[in-house]
C-alpha positions, -999 to 999 in steps of 0.1 A, spaced: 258 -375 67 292 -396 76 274 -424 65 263 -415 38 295 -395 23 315 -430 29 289 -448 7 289 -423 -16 331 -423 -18 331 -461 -13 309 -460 -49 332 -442 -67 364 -454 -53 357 -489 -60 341 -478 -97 371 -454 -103 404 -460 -83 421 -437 -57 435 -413 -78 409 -407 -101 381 -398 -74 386 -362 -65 370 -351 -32 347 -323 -52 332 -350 -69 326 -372 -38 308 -335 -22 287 -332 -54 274 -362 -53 266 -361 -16 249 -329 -19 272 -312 0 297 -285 -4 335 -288 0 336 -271 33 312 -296 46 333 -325 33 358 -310 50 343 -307 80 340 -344 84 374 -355 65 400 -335 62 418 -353 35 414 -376 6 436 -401 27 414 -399 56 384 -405 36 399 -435 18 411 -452 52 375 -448 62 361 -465 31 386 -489 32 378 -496 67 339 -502 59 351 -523 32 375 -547 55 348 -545 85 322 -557 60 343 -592 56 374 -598 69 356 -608 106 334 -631 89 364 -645 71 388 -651 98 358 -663 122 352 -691 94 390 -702 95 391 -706 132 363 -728 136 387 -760 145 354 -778 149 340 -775 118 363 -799 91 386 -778 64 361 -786 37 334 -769 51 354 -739 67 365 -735 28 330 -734 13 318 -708 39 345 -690 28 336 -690 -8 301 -683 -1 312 -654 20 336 -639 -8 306 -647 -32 281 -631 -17 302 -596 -12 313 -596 -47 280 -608 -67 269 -572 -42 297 -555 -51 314 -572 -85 341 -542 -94 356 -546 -57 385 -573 -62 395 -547 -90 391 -524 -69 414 -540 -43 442 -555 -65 444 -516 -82 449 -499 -45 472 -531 -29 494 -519 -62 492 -482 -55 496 -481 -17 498 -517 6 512 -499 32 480 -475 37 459 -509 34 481 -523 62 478 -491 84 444 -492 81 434 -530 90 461 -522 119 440 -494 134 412 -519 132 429 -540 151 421 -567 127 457 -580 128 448 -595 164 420 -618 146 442 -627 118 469 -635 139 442 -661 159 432 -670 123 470 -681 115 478 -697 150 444 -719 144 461 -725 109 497 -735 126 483 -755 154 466 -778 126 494 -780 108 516 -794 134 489 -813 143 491 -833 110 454 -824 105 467 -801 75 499 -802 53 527 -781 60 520 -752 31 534 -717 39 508 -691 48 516 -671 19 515 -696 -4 478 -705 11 470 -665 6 479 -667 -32 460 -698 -40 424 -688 -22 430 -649 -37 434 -658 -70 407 -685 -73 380 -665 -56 390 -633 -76 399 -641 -112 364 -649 -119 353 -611 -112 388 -600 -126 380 -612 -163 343 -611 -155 340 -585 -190 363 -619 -207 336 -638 -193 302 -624 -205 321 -617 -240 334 -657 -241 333 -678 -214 295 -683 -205 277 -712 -224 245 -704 -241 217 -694 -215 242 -698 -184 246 -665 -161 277 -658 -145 262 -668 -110 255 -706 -129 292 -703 -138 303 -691 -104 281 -723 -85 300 -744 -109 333 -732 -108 328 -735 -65 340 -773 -66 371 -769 -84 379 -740 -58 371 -758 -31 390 -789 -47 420 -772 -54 427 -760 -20 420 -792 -4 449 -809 -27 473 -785 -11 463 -781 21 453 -816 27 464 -843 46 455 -877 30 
């Protein structure tokens, strides 16, 4: 029944936001009554941080296990991060909405959250691999942040404007995937021009 209440709460949080999800409908549309919801999370914040959890355990391993590889060149580690972000948002194409609506409305409960997964130890591996080829001279000196902007908004904008896209941006008889496997070069590209030593 946990299970199956985060999915439920995971659907309409991602379809509907935070705020506009109300824990009697999440109960309805588990079949269960309030008390029962209850009985497994006490509060709308609880529930969120375990949604938001499933969410984060569902790709931020994968992610941070793709940038560490220091045997694999930056090229590839890029693409399998692409096709990683791909494939969880052609699955799931109203989360980055979803998260760029909740990282406005509360960080802080995002950063709590990943924290009590302990996923700040893998990041942190994720950015020493990072550093350590950087001082290297294997990869330009680029600050972190600036790294994090670039790869968010690439990957994300696409499935952002994806209504933009079906109204005005697809050529005739191209799907968005097409436009996606297309628009994975430039991504890939990009990146490599600022993260690149040549």
């Amino acid at each position: 029944m946990e299970e199956k209440i985060i999915e439920v709460a995971k659907a309409l949080f991602i379809e509907k936001g935070y705020a506009e999800t109300s824990m009697s409908e999440i109960a309805a549309k588990a079949g269960i009554n309030r008390p029962g919801l209850h009985y497994y999370f006490r509060t709308k914040d609880k529930m969120f941080e375990a949604v938001f959890g499933d969410i984060l355990l569902s790709i931020v391993p994968k992610i941070f296990d793709i940038i560490s590889q220091k045997d694999m060149n930056i090229e590839r580690r890029i693409e399998e991060m692409i096709d990683t972000y791909y494939a969880l948002f052609i699955d799931n194409p109203k989360l980055p909405m979803f998260m760029m609506r909740e990282i406005n409305r509360d960080a802080n409960l995002l950063i709590k959250t990943a924290t009590q997964l302990n996923i700040h130890e893998k990041f942190r591996h994720s950015l020493d691999t990072i550093e350590q080829e950087m001082k290297e001279g294997k990869l330009k000196q680029v600050p972190i942040r600036f790294m994090f902007y670039n790869i968010s908004s690439l990957l994300t904008i696409p499935f952002l404007t994806q209504d933009l896209t079906y109204s005005i941006l697809l050529e005739e008889g191209e799907t968005f995937e097409d436009m996606l496997k297309e628009w994975k070069p430039y991504i890939i590209k990009q990146l490599l021009n600022l993260i690149e030593n040549r």
